[in-house]
C-alpha positions in Angstrom: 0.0 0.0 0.0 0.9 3.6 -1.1 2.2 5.5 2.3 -0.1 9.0 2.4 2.3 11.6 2.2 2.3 15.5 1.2 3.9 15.1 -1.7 1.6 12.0 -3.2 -1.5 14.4 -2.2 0.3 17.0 -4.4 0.9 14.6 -6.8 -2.3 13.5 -7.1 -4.0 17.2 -7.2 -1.5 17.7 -10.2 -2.8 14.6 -12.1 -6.9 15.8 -11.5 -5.8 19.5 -12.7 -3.5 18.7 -15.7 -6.6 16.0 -17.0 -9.5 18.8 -16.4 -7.1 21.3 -18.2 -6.2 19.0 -21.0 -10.1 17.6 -21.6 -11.0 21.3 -22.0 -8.1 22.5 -24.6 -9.1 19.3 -26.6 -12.7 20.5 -27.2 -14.0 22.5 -29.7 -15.6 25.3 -29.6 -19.1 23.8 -29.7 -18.4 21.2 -27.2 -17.8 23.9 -24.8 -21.9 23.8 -24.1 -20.6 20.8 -22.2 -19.7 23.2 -19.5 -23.3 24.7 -19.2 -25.5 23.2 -16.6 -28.5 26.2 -16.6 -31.7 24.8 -17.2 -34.5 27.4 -16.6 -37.3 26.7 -14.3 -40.9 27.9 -14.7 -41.7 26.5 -11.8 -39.4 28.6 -9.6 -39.7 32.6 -9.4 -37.4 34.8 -11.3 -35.5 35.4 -8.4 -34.6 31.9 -8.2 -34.0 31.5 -11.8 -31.9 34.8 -11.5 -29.5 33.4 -8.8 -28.8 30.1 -10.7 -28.6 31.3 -14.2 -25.9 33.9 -12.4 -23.8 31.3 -10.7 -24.0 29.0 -13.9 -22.9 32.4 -16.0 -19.8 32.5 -13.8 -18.6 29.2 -14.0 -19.4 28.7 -18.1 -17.1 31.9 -18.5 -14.3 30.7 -16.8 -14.4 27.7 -18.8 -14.9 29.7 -21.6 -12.1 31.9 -21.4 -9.6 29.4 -20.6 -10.3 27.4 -23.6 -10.0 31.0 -25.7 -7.1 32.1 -24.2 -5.4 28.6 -25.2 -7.1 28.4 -28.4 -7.6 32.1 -29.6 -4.5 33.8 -27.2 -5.2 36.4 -24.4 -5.7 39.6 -26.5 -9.4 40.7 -26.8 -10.6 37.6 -24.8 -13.3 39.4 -22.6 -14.5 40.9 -25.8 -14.6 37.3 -27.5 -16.2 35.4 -24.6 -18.6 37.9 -23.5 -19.8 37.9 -27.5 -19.4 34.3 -28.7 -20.6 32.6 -25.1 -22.2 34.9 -22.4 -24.5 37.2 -24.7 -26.4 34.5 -26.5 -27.2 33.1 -22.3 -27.7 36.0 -21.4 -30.0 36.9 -23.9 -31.9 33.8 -24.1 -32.4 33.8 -20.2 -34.2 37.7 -20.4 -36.5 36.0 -23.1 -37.5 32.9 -20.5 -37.9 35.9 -18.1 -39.9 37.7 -20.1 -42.3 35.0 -21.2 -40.7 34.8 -24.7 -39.7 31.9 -26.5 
Protein backbone atom coordinates (compact mmCIF):
# COMPACT_ATOMS: atom_id res chain seq x y z
CA UNK A 1 0.00 0.00 0.00
CA UNK A 2 0.91 3.61 -1.11
CA UNK A 3 2.23 5.49 2.25
CA UNK A 4 -0.06 8.95 2.44
CA UNK A 5 2.28 11.62 2.17
CA UNK A 6 2.33 15.53 1.20
CA UNK A 7 3.94 15.10 -1.67
CA UNK A 8 1.57 11.99 -3.18
CA UNK A 9 -1.54 14.40 -2.21
CA UNK A 10 0.35 17.04 -4.36
CA UNK A 11 0.88 14.65 -6.84
CA UNK A 12 -2.29 13.49 -7.06
CA UNK A 13 -3.98 17.17 -7.21
CA UNK A 14 -1.52 17.74 -10.17
CA UNK A 15 -2.80 14.61 -12.15
CA UNK A 16 -6.92 15.76 -11.45
CA UNK A 17 -5.84 19.46 -12.68
CA UNK A 18 -3.52 18.67 -15.67
CA UNK A 19 -6.61 16.02 -16.96
CA UNK A 20 -9.52 18.77 -16.41
CA UNK A 21 -7.13 21.25 -18.21
CA UNK A 22 -6.17 18.98 -20.98
CA UNK A 23 -10.15 17.57 -21.60
CA UNK A 24 -10.98 21.28 -21.96
CA UNK A 25 -8.10 22.46 -24.56
CA UNK A 26 -9.14 19.28 -26.64
CA UNK A 27 -12.72 20.51 -27.15
CA UNK A 28 -14.00 22.53 -29.70
CA UNK A 29 -15.59 25.34 -29.57
CA UNK A 30 -19.12 23.77 -29.70
CA UNK A 31 -18.39 21.21 -27.16
CA UNK A 32 -17.80 23.95 -24.85
CA UNK A 33 -21.86 23.78 -24.06
CA UNK A 34 -20.62 20.82 -22.20
CA UNK A 35 -19.70 23.21 -19.47
CA UNK A 36 -23.29 24.69 -19.21
CA UNK A 37 -25.51 23.25 -16.61
CA UNK A 38 -28.51 26.23 -16.63
CA UNK A 39 -31.68 24.78 -17.16
CA UNK A 40 -34.54 27.38 -16.58
CA UNK A 41 -37.25 26.65 -14.35
CA UNK A 42 -40.90 27.92 -14.68
CA UNK A 43 -41.70 26.53 -11.76
CA UNK A 44 -39.38 28.56 -9.63
CA UNK A 45 -39.71 32.61 -9.35
CA UNK A 46 -37.41 34.76 -11.27
CA UNK A 47 -35.45 35.40 -8.43
CA UNK A 48 -34.64 31.88 -8.15
CA UNK A 49 -33.97 31.49 -11.79
CA UNK A 50 -31.90 34.81 -11.49
CA UNK A 51 -29.54 33.38 -8.76
CA UNK A 52 -28.82 30.15 -10.72
CA UNK A 53 -28.56 31.32 -14.22
CA UNK A 54 -25.86 33.85 -12.38
CA UNK A 55 -23.80 31.35 -10.70
CA UNK A 56 -23.95 29.00 -13.85
CA UNK A 57 -22.86 32.40 -15.98
CA UNK A 58 -19.82 32.47 -13.85
CA UNK A 59 -18.62 29.17 -13.95
CA UNK A 60 -19.42 28.74 -18.14
CA UNK A 61 -17.09 31.91 -18.46
CA UNK A 62 -14.33 30.69 -16.76
CA UNK A 63 -14.40 27.69 -18.82
CA UNK A 64 -14.93 29.75 -21.64
CA UNK A 65 -12.09 31.88 -21.36
CA UNK A 66 -9.64 29.43 -20.58
CA UNK A 67 -10.31 27.44 -23.60
CA UNK A 68 -10.01 30.98 -25.66
CA UNK A 69 -7.05 32.11 -24.17
CA UNK A 70 -5.36 28.62 -25.21
CA UNK A 71 -7.13 28.42 -28.39
CA UNK A 72 -7.57 32.09 -29.60
CA UNK A 73 -4.55 33.82 -27.23
CA UNK A 74 -5.16 36.41 -24.38
CA UNK A 75 -5.66 39.59 -26.53
CA UNK A 76 -9.36 40.70 -26.85
CA UNK A 77 -10.56 37.63 -24.83
CA UNK A 78 -13.31 39.41 -22.61
CA UNK A 79 -14.54 40.95 -25.78
CA UNK A 80 -14.55 37.28 -27.52
CA UNK A 81 -16.21 35.38 -24.59
CA UNK A 82 -18.65 37.91 -23.48
CA UNK A 83 -19.80 37.92 -27.55
CA UNK A 84 -19.36 34.31 -28.74
CA UNK A 85 -20.57 32.65 -25.06
CA UNK A 86 -22.18 34.90 -22.41
CA UNK A 87 -24.47 37.24 -24.69
CA UNK A 88 -26.39 34.55 -26.55
CA UNK A 89 -27.15 33.13 -22.28
CA UNK A 90 -27.73 36.03 -21.44
CA UNK A 91 -30.01 36.86 -23.90
CA UNK A 92 -31.86 33.79 -24.11
CA UNK A 93 -32.36 33.81 -20.24
CA UNK A 94 -34.15 37.70 -20.42
CA UNK A 95 -36.48 36.01 -23.12
CA UNK A 96 -37.47 32.91 -20.52
CA UNK A 97 -37.87 35.89 -18.14
CA UNK A 98 -39.90 37.73 -20.13
CA UNK A 99 -42.32 34.97 -21.25
CA UNK A 100 -40.66 34.76 -24.73
CA UNK A 101 -39.72 31.85 -26.46
Amino acid sequence: MTELTKENIENVLDSILSSAKAELVNKTQDQLEDYWYFVYESTKSKEWNLYKFTKALELYKSECRKWEEHHNGNACVVERVRDKYLMPKIKSFVEKMSGVE
